[in-house]
C-alpha positions as CSV (number, residue, x, y, z in Angstrom):
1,X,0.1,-16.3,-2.5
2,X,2.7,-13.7,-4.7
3,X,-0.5,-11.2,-3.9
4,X,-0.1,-11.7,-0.2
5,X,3.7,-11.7,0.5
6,X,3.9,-8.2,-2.0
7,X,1.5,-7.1,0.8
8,X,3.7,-7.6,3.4
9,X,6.4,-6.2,1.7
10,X,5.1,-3.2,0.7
11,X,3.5,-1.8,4.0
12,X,7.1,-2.6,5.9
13,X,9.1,-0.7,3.7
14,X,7.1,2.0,4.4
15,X,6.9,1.5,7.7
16,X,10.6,1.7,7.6
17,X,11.2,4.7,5.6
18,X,13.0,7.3,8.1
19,X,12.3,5.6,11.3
20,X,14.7,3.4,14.0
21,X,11.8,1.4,15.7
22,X,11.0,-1.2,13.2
23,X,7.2,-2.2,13.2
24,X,5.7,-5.9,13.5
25,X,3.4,-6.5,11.3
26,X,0.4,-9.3,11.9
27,X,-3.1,-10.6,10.4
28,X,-6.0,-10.6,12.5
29,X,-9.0,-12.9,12.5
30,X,-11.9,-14.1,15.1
31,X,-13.2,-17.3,15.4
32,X,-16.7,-15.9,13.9
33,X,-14.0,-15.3,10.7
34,X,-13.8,-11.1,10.5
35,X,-10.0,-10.3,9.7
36,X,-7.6,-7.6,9.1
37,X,-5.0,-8.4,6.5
38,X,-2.4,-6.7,8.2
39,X,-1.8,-4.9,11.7
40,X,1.0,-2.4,11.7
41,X,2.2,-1.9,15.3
42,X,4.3,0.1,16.6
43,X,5.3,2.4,20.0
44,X,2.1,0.4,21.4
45,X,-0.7,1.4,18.6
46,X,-2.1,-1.0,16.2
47,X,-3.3,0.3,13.1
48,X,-5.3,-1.7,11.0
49,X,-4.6,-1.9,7.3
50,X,-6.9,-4.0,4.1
51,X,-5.5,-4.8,1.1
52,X,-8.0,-4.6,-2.0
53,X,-8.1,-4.8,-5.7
54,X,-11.2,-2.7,-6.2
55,X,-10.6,0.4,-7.2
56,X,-13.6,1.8,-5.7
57,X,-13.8,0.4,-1.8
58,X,-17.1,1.0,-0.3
59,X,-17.4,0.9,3.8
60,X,-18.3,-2.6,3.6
61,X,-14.4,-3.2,3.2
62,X,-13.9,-1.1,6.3
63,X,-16.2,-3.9,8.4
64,X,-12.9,-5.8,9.4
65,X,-11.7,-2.4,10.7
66,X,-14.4,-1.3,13.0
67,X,-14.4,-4.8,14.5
68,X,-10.7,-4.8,15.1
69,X,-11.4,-1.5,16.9
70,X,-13.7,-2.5,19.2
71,X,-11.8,-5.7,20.5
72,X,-8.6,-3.2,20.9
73,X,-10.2,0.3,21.5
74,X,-7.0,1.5,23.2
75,X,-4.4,0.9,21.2
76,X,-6.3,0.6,17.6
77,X,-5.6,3.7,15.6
78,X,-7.1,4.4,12.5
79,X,-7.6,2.0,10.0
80,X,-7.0,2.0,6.4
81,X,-8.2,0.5,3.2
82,X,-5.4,0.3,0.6
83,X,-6.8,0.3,-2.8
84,X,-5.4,1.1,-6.7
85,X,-7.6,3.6,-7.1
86,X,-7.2,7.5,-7.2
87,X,-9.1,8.9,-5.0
88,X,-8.8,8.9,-0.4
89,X,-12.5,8.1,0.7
90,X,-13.7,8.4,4.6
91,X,-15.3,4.9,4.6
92,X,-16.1,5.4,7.8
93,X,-15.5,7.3,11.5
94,X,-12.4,5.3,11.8
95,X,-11.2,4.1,8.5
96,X,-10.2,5.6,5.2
97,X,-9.5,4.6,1.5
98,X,-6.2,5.5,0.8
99,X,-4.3,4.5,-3.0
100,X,-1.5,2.4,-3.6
101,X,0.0,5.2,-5.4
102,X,0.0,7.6,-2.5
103,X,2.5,5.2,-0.2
């Protein structure tokens, strides 16, 4: 639970950092149970974000993503996969891998 509510408070401070419109933050999940941890939105765009402890994501953590973006494919920007590692990966077309450290 600790995990989940550092989560939260890490992507809204930096969702706050130099702006006026403050963003609302929700998880996403479909009945057949593919989910989103968070979804940042804000001026009308959603943009999906996973939380994971692997240092080395692989586009199988991006699956959530590309499902989110084709039940919103208007207002879903791209998605990211935040991870501890060191490196930004394209997992996919519309999601990247992008580390803790660089928020």
């Amino acid at each position: 639970m600790e995990a989940g509510i550092w989560k939260f408070r890490e992507v809204r401070a930096a969702g706050r950092q130099g702006k006026r419109e403050e963003p609302q933050i929700y998880f996403w999940r479909t009945a057949a149970g593919a989910q989103v941890d968070l979804v940042v939105e804000k001026s009308g765009k959603l943009i999906p974000v996973e939380v994971k402890l692997s240092a080395t994501p692989s586009p199988q953590t991006a699956k959530g993503i590309e499902i989110f973006r084709k039940d919103f494919p208007q207002q879903a920007q791209k998605g990211y996969v935040l991870h501890p590692g060191d490196k930004r990966l394209s997992l996919s077309p519309h999601a990247w891998a992008w580390p803790f450290a660089e928020l």
